[in-house]
C-alpha positions, 0 to 999 in steps of 0.5 A, a space after each residue: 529528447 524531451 518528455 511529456 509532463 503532466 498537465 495539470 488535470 493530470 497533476 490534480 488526478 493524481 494528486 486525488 489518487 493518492 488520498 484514496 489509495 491509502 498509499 504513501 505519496 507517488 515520487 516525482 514522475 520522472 523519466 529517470 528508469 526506476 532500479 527493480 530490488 532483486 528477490 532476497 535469495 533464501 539464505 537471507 534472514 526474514 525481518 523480525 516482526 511484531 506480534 499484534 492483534 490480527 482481524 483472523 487469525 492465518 491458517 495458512 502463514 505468507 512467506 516473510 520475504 520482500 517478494 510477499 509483500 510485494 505480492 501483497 500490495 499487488 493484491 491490494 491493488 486487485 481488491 481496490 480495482 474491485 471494490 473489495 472492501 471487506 476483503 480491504 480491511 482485513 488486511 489493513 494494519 491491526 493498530 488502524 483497525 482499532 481507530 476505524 471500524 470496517 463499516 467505516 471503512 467500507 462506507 468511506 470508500 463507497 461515497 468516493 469515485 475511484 481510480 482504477 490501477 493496473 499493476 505495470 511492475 515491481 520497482 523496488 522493496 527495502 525491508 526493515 524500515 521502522 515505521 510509525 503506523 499513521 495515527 497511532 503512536 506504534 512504530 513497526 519494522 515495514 518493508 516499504 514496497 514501490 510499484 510502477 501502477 498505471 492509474 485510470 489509463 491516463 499516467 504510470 507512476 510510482 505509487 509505495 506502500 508501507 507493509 507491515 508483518 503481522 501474525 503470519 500475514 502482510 497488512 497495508 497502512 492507510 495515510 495519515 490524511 486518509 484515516 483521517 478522511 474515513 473517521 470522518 
């Protein structure tokens, strides 16, 4: 059985999500089904996080599992579907804070047209990936969360994202080009 493949608008769309979401690039869609990481049980061991600056501090600490940080990118996904932009920047990772201010921030993301996301599903987390941080020289331990995201109603795709643990809290990093595009 053959599948559909992208047509070229759809390519270029997103190819365009991919420098707004301020996620790592999408794997190639393929029609290959996608392996889902089952939850960690409890005896497995959290991975060590660094200490760094926060935005505000956590009252209440998320869980150190692969299932909050996935739960996280969920909930990024909600805030960028609403144009939560402060709420956005709060939890971006604490090295990028420091290249960008969240007035930047939010006025970069006003000036652009966004996609719209649905969250289909987990596909996989793999913890314990050292990262370095995008436009910064700081290398962090990241579990790297993959979801299956339908974008503007048109395609479902995988989309990853590098969370990072910080002071009791999961924070998302922007892309290299994405930083890049807002300092402008």
């Amino acid at each position: 059985m053959r599948h559909p493949t992208p047509s070229t608008s759809t390519f270029a769309l997103l190819l365009a999500v991919v420098a707004l979401s301020g996620c790592a690039a999408p794997a190639p869609v393929t029609s290959a089904p996608v392996a889902v990481t089952p939850p960690p049980t409890s005896a497995s061991t959290p991975p060590a996080s660094l200490p760094t600056e926060s935005a505000e501090p956590s009252s209440t600490a998320q869980p150190q599992t692969r299932a909050a940080a996935a739960a996280a990118f969920e909930t990024w996904v909600k805030q960028f579907n609403a144009e939560q932009w402060d709420e956005h920047y709060a939890t971006l990772v604490g090295a990028q804070r420091k290249l960008i201010s969240a007035k930047q921030y939010a006025a970069c993301r006003n000036k652009k047209t966004t996609p719209t996301f649905k969250w289909i599903r987990t596909a996989s987390t793999k913890p314990n990936v050292i990262t370095r941080i995008p436009g910064t020289s700081v290398k962090a331990p990241a579990t790297v969360v993959v979801a299956r995201l339908r974008v503007s109603n048109a395609v479902t795709m995988p989309v990853s994202a590098h969370m990072f643990y910080e002071d009791g809290a999961w924070h998302w990093s922007m892309t290299k080009e994405n930083l890049a595009g807002c300092k402008k």
